[in-house]
C-alpha positions in Angstrom: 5.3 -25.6 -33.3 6.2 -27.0 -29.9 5.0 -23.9 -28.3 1.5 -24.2 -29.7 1.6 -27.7 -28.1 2.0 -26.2 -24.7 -0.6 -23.4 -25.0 -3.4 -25.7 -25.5 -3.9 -27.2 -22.5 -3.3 -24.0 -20.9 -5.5 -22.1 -23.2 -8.2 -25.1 -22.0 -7.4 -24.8 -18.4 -8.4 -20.9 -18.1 -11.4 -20.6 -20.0 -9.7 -18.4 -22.5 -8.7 -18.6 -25.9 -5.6 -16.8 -27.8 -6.2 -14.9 -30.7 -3.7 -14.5 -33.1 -4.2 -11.9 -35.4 -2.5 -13.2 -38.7 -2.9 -9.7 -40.4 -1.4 -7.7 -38.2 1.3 -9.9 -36.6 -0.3 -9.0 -33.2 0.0 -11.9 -30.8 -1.9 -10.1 -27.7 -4.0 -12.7 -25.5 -7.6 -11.9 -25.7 -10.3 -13.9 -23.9 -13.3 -14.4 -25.5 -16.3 -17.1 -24.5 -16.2 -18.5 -21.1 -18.6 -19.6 -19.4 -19.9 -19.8 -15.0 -21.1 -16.9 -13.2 -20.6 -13.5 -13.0 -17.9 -13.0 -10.6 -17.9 -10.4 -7.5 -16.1 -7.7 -8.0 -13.7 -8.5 -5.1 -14.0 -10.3 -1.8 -16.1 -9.2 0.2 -16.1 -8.2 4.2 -17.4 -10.2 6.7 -19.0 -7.7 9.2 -19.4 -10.5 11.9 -15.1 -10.4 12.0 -14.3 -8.3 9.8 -12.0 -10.1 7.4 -12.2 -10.7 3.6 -13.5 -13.5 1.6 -13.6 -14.9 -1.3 -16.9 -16.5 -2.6 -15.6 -19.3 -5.1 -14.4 -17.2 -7.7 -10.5 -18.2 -6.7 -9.5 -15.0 -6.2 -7.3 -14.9 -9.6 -9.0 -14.2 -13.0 -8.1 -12.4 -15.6 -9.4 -9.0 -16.3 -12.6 -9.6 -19.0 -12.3 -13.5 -18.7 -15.4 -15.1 -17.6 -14.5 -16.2 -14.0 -16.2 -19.5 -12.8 -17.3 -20.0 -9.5 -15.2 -22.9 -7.6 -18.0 -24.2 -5.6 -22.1 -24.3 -6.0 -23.0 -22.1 -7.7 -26.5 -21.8 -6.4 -25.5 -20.5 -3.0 -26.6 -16.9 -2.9 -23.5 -14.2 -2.2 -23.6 -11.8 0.7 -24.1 -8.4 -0.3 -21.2 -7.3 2.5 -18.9 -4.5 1.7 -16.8 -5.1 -0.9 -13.2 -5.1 0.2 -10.3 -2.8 -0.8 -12.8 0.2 -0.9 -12.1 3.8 -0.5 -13.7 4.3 3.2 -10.6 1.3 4.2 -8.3 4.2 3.8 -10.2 6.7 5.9 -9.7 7.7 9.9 -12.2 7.8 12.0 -13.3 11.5 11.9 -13.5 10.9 8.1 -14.7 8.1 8.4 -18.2 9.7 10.4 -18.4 11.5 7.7 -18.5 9.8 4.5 -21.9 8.2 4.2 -20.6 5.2 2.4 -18.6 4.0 5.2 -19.2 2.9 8.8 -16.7 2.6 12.0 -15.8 -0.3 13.8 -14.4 0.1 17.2 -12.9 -2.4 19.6 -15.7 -3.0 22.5 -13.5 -3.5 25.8 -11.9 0.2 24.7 -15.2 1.5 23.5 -17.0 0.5 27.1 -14.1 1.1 29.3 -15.5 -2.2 30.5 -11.8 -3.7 30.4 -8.1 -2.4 29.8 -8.0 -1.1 26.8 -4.6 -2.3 25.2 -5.0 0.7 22.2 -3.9 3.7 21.4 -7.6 4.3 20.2 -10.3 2.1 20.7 -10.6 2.9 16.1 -10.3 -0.2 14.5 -10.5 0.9 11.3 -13.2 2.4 8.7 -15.1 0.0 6.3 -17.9 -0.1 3.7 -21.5 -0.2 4.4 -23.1 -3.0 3.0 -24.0 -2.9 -0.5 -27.6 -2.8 0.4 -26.9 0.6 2.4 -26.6 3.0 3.3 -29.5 3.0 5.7 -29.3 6.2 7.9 -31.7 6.2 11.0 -33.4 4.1 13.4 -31.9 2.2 16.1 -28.8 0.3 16.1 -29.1 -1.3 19.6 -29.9 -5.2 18.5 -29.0 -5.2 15.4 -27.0 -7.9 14.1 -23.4 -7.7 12.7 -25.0 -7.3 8.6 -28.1 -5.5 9.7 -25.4 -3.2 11.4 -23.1 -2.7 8.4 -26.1 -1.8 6.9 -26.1 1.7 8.9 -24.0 4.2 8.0 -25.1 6.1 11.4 -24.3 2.7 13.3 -20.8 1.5 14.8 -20.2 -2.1 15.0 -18.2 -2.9 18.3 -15.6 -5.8 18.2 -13.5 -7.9 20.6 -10.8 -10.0 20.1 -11.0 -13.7 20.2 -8.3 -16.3 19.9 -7.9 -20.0 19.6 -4.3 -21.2 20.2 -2.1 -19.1 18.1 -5.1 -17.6 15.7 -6.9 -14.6 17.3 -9.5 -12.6 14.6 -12.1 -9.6 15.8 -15.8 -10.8 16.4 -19.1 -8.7 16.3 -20.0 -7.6 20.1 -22.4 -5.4 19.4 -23.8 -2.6 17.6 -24.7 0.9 18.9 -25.6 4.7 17.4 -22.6 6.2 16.4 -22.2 9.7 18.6 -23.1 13.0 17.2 -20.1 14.8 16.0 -18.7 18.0 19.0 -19.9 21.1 17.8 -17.5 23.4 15.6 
């Protein structure tokens, strides 16, 4: 009986409800009911730097319960690449290829316009955004989310810190080169 004490305000707390199933002795948590918005998928990547985030919906829901946004929820949610997707895992001649995912490079490297600290000037392979891919036109100009947009595109980065916090920021974007001939 004393457990059943503690559940409650759990159970109240997360926007699910238990459901014990009295014929079948099965005491499996289910959710059911809920309420708030539908939640993103996953955090989603910044193509100005690069780095996840999380749009109010905590970050920690369980699987199939409603997830309530954290802040207002009338602010509209980027439609950046979703994080954690299948292009992350890709390297860079892969990565030219799928036409899902787009390259990012780090600009000083890229322009041999400073020492390039890097092995490669590859910073890594990301998705496009989730109202791409657009394939053609020019990238010259374009801003860091019309450039993620591009699948042909490659966003160029540098590296910016403030005291002991450095992050990557959006240089510019330019036409990713053809692939050498096989």
């Amino acid at each position: 009986m004393r457990l059943a004490y503690l559940l409650v305000p759990v159970v109240l707390a997360s926007g699910c409800t238990l459901h014990f199933s009295d014929d079948t002795g099965d005491d499996d948590d289910t959710c059911v009911g809920g309420g708030g918005a539908d939640p993103a998928p996953q955090d989603l990547r910044n193509p100005e730097t690069l780095v996840c985030e999380d749009f109010g919906f905590g970050g920690g829901c369980e699987p199939g319960c409603p997830c309530p946004r954290l802040d207002v929820v009338d602010v509209p949610i980027p439609t950046w690449g979703v994080c954690g997707h299948a292009c992350e895992a890709l390297g860079e001649t892969d990565c030219a290829i799928a036409t899902e995912c787009r390259a990012a490079y780090d600009w000083g490297c890229w322009t041999n316009d400073a020492i390039c600290p890097l092995e490669t000037p590859f910073l890594g392979c990301f998705p496009t955004d989730q109202q791409g891919p657009i394939s053609g036109g020019a990238c010259e100009g374009l801003d860091s989310w019309s450039c993620s947009m591009h699948n042909d595109c490659i966003a160029l980065h540098t590296e910016q810190c403030s005291g002991a916090e450095c992050w990557l920021q959006f240089r510019e974007c330019v036409t990713e080169p053809a692939p050498p001939p096989v």
